[in-house]
N, C-alpha and C positions, 0 to 999 in steps of 0.2 A: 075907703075910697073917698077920694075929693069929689066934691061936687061938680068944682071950676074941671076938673078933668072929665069927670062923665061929661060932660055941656060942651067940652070941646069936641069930642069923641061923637057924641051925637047931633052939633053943628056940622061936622065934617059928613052928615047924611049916612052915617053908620045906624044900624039897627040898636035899638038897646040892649039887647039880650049881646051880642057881638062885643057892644062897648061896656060890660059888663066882664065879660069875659076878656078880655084883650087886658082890660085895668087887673084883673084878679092874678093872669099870668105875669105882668109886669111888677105886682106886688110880690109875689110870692116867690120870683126870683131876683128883687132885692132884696128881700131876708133870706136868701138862700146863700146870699154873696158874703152877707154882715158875717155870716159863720166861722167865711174860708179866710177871714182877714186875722191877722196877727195880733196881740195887745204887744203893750212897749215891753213890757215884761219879759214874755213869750220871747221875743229878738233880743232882748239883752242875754237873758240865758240862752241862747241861741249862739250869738256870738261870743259870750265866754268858751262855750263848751265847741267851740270850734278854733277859738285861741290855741286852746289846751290842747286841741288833737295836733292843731298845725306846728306849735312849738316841741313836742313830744314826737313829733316825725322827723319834720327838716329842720336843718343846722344850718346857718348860712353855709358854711362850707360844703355842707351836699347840695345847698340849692345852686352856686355855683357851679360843682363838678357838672350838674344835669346841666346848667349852662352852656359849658365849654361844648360838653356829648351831642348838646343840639344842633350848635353850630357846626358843628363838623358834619353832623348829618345833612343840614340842609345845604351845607357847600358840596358834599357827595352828589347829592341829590340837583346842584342848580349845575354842576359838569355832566352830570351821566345825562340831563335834558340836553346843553348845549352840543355836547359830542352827539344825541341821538340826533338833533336839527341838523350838524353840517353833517352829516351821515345819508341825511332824505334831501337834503339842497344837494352833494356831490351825485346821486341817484339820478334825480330829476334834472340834472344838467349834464350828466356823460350820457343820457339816454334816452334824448330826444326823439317824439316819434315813435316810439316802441308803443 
């Protein structure tokens, strides 16, 4: 524990047993975080071994095919919207008042 932070913590009219406690929690969840972080290491064989998987699946040519597949999906997909919209505007204008 810092001093300068105890002094501020009990400048600020905190109890010291509180600013004791409040630093001890702050402390022990920045060494909690130091754990969850990576080394360079750690991400380089990280991304080799995710090179390997990605080169070992897709081919440019299959990632193209999924290309083409998708686009036709989402063009399916942006008529079957537009056909349902003039479907609920022709509704809501032959049948005013209902």
């Amino acid at each position: 524990m810092k001093a300068s932070s105890l002094d501020i913590l009990e400048k600020a009219a905190l109890p010291p047993t509180q600013s004791h406690a409040i630093l001890k929690v702050m402390e022990s969840e920045l060494a909690a975080s130091h754990e969850l972080l990576a080394t360079t290491a750690e991400l380089a064989a990280f991304r080799a071994e995710a090179n390997a998987r990605f080169d070992a699946v897709a081919t440019k040519g299959e990632l193209q095919a999924l290309g083409s597949k998708l686009s036709w999906v989402v063009l399916t997909c942006s008529f079957t919207q537009l056909a349902f919209l003039a479907g609920m505007v022709y509704f809501l204008y032959a049948h005013p008042g209902r």
